[in-house]
C-alpha positions in Angstrom: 242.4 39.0 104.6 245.6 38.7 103.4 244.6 39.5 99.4 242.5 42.6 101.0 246.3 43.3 102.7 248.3 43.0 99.5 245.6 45.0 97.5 246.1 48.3 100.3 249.7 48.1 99.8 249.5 48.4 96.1 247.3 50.9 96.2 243.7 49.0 95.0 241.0 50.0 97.0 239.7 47.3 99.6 236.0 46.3 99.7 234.5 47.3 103.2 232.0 44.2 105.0 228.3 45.5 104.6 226.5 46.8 108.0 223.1 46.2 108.6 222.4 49.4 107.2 223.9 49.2 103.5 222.6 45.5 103.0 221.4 45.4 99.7 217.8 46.0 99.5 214.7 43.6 98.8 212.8 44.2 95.7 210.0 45.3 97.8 212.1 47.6 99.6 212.9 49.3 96.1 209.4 49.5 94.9 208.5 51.3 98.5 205.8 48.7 99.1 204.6 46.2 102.2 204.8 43.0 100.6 202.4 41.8 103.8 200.0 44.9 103.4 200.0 44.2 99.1 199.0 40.4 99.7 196.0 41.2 102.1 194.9 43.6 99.4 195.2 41.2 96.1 193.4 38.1 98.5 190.5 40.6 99.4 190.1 42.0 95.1 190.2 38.2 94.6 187.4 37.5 96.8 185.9 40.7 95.8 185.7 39.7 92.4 184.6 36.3 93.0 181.7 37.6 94.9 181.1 40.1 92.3 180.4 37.3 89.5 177.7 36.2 91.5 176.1 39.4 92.8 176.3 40.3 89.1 174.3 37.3 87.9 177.2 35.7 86.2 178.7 38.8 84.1 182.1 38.1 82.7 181.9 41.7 81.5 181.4 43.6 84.8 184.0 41.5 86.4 186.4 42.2 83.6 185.8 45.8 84.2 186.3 45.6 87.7 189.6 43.5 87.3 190.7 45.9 84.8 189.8 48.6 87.3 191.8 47.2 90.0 195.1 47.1 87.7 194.9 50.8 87.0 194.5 51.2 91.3 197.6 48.8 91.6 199.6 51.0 89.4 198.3 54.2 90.9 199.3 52.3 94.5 202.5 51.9 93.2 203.1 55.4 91.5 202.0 57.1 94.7 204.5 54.5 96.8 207.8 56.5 95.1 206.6 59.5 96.7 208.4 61.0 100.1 206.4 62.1 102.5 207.8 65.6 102.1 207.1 65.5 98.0 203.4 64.6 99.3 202.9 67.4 101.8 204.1 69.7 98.9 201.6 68.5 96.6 198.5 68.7 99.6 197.5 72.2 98.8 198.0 71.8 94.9 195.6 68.6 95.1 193.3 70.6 97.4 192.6 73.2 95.1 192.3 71.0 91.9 189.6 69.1 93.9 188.0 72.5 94.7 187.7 73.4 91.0 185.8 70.1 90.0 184.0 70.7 92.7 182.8 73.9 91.1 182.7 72.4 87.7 180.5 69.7 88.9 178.3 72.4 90.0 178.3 74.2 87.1 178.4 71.7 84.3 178.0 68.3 86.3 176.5 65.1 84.4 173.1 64.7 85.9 172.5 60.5 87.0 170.0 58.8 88.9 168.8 62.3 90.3 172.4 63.7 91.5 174.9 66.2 90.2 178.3 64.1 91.0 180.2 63.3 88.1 182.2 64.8 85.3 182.6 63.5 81.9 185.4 63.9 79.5 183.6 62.7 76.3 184.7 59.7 75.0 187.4 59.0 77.9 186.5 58.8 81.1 183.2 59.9 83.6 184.9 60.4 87.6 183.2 61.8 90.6 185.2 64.8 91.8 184.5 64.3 95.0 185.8 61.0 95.7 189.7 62.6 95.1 188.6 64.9 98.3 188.8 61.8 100.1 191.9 62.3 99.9 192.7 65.9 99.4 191.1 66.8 102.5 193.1 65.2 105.4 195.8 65.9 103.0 195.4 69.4 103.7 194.4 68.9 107.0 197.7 66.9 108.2 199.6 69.6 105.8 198.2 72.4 107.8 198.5 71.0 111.5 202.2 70.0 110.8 203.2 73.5 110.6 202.2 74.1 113.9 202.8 72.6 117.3 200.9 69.8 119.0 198.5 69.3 120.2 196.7 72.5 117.9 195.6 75.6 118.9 192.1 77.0 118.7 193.4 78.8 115.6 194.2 75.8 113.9 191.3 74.2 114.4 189.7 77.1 112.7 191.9 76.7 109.6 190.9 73.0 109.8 187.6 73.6 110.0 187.6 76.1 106.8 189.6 73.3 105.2 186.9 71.0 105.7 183.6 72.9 105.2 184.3 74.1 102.2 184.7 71.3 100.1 181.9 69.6 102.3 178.9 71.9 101.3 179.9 71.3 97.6 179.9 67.6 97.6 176.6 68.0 99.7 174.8 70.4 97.8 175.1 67.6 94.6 173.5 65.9 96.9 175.7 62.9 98.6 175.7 62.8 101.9 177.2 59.5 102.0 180.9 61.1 100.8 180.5 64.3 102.0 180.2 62.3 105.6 183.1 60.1 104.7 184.9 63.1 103.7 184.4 65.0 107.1 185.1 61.8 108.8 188.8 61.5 107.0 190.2 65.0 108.3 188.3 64.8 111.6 190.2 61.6 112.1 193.6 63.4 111.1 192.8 66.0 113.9 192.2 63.6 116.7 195.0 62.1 115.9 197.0 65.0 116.2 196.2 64.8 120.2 192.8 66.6 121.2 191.8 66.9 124.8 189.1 64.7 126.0 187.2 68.1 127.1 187.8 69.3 123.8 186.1 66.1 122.1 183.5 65.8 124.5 182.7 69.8 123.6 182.9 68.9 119.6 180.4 66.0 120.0 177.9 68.1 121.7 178.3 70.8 119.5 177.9 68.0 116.7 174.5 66.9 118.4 173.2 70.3 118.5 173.5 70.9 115.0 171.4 67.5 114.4 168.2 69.6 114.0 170.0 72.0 111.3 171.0 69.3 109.2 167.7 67.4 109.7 166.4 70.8 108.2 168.6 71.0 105.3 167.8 67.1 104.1 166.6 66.2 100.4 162.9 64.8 101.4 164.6 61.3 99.8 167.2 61.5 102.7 164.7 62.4 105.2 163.2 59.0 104.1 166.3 56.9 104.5 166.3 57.8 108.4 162.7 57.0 108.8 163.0 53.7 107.7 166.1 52.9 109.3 164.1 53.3 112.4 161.0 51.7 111.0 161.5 49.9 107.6 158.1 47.8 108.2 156.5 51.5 108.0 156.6 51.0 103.7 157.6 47.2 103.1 157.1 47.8 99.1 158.4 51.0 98.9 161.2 52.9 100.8 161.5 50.0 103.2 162.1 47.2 100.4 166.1 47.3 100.4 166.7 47.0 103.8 164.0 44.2 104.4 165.6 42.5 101.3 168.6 42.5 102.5 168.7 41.1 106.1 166.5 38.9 104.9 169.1 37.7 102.6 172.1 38.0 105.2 169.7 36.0 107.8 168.9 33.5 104.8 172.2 32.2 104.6 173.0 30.9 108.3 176.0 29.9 109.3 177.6 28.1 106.3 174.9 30.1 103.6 173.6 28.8 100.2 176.9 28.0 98.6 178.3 30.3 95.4 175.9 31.5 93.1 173.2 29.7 94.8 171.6 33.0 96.7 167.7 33.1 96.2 167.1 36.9 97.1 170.0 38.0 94.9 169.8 35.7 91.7 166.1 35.6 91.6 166.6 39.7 91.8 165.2 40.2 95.3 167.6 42.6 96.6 168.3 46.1 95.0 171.7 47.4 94.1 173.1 43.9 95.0 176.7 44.5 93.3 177.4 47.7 94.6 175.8 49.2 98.2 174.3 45.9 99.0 176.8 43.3 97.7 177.3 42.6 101.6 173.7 41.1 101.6 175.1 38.5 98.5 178.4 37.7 100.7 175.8 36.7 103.2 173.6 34.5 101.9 176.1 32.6 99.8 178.8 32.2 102.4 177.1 32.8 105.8 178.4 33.7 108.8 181.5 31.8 108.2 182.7 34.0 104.9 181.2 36.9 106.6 183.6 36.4 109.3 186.7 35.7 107.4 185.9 39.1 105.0 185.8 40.8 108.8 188.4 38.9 109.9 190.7 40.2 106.7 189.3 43.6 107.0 190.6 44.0 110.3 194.1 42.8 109.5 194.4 45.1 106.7 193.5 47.9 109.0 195.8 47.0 111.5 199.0 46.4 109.5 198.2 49.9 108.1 197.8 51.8 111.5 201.3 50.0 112.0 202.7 51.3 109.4 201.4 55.1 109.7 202.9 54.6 113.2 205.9 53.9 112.1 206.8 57.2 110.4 209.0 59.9 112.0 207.4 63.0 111.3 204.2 64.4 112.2 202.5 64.7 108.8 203.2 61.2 107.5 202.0 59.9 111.3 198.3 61.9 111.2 197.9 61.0 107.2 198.7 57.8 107.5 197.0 57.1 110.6 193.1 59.3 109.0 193.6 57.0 106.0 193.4 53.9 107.7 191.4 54.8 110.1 188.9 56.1 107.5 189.1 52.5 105.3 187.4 51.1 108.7 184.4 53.6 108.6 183.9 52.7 104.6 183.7 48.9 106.0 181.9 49.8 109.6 179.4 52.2 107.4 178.7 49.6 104.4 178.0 47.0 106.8 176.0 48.2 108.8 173.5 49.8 106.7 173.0 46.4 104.7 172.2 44.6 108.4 170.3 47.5 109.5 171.9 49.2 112.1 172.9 51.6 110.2 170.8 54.2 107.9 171.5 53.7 104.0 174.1 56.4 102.7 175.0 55.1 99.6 178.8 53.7 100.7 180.5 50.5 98.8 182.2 47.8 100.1 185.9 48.4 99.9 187.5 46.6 97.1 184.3 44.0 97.0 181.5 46.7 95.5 181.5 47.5 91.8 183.0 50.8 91.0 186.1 52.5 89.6 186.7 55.9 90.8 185.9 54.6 94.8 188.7 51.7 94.3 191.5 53.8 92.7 190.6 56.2 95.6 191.0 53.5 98.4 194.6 52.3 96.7 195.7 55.6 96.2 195.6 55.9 100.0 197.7 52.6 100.4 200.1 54.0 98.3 200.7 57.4 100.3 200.4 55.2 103.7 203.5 53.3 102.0 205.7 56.1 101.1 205.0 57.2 104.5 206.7 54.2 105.8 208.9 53.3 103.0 211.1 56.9 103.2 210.9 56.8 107.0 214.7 58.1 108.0 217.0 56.3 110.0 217.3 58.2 113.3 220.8 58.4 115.2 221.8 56.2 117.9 
């Protein structure tokens, strides 16, 4: 005190004790991440690939690719994490219409796999579905759009909203995926409910929604059609269109309550069960670990999603709040969905275990989301006492 006292009478400027507020910052803090959110994510890609080498029968390569994979989704995380929420709302309608044009290329000049128009393919760099960035771009938009007005929105907001969302819907449906295009409807719907509906105004939507059932029953691919009927009777065609969904509760029921043990699955290393390291990969986690591993991949799921509805609660103005809050919330469906279609109670849409299936464009996707719900809560302002 008294060197700070001889310093102000000769004129040298005296150092000021550090509030709460100007501590210095944690290196998380200056990287905008959750070091509790980043940790869940890095123990579930861990586990993910673990399971992966199995479900793969033993492929260094594929795991490679997916670790490799998941390092390009960190540092997209991370890139997106710098963002403010305001930088983010600018970019909504600029992302939107990009996605729209791919959209329209796929259409046009979209590389044909497996019987579907969904990818495009820069020749000798990279092959991307288009329609997984509207995974994004939509409640993007969405949250953009219902920001600029009051709460809870208006009846001509909704009708923006629903524009928003129909548009790029019928594209991705028409390749056909109906999987995605579901997912994608599902993202925005969640940023409007969010944004406070009335319970009459729900209860209206859903019957509306149940009406249309016998339209879009119409408008199915025969192959779609299919996927219903044996989700309510897969016994109907045991060899045929009823084979994946037999094969793989059988293998989920296989493993019991402890399961096999690592790479010790029957159904999936004696090549059983279809698509086992991507849609089905559940069915491996299964019968290797049981109930036990299935519960702790639950169990991790659900504390992922719930540190993330935290954070997206945490933010102080109305667009990072609904953003935040559709993308988490939409990270439970792709779970809920995967799930239960592999166990049955569910039709098969063609969804991948986040983090766990093999795939690059759906991961980078799913981090680039934890990276805007971060900068959501990372350039949160400090509100006046």
């Amino acid at each position: 005190m008294i060197r700070d006292l001889l310093g102000s009478l000769r004129g040298y400027p005296v150092k000021q004790p550090e509030s709460g507020i100007s501590r210095r910052k944690t290196i998380w803090q200056r990287l905008h991440i959750d070091p509790w959110l980043v940790a869940m994510l890095l123990l579930l890609m861990s586990a993910g690939l673990m399971v992966l080498y199995s479900a793969s029968g033993e492929s260094s390569h594929m795991v490679i690719a997916q670790a490799v994979r998941f390092g390009v989704a960190l540092v997209v995380m991370l890139v997106l994490a710098q963002f403010s929420p305001s930088s983010l709302m600018r970019w909504a309608l600029p992302a939107y219409l990009v996605g729209m044009l791919m959209l329209v290329a796929v259409e046009v000049l979209g590389d044909i796999g497996m019987g579907a128009q969904r990818w495009l393919e820069i020749p000798g760099l990279v092959r991307f579905q288009p329609s997984e960035m509207m995974k994004l771009a939509v409640p993007m938009m969405v949250a953009a759009w219902i920001s600029r007005h009051e709460l809870p929105p208006s009846w001509k907001v909704l009708v923006g909203c629903a524009l928003l969302i129909g548009l790029p819907v019928v594209l991705i449906a028409r390749q056909p995926d109906l999987g995605t295009s579901l997912l994608v409807t599902a993202a925005a719907v969640f940023v409007i409910l969010l944004a406070g509906l009335s319970w009459r105004f729900i209860g209206f939507i859903v019957a509306l929604a149940g009406a249309a059932l016998p339209l879009l029953w119409i408008n199915m691919h025969n192959y779609q059609r299919q996927r219903v009927l044996t989700f309510l009777d897969p016994e109907s065609d045991p060899l045929g269109a009823g084979w994946n969904i037999i094969q793989s509760t059988t293998a989920i029921g296989s493993g019991g309550i402890w399961g096999k043990g690592w790479l010790h699955g029957t159904q999936s290393q004696l090549e059983f069960l279809p698509e086992r390291h991507t849609d089905f990969i559940v069915a491996v986690l299964g019968e290797e670990f049981g109930l036990i591993g299935m519960l702790a991949f639950l169990a991790l799921y659900l504390l992922i999603v719930a540190r993330g509805l935290w954070l997206a609660g945490s933010a102080q103005d109305t667009f990072g709040r609904l953003l935040g809050g559709g993308i988490m919330l939409t990270f439970f469906i792709y779970v809920f969905v995967n799930i239960g279609m592999v166990s049955g109670i569910l039709p098969v849409v063609g969804v991948p275990l986040p983090l766990v299936s093999y795939g690059g464009t759906s991961s980078v996707t799913l981090m680039a989301g934890f990276g805007i719900l971060m900068a959501v809560h990372a350039h949160r302002r400090l509100l006046p006492r």
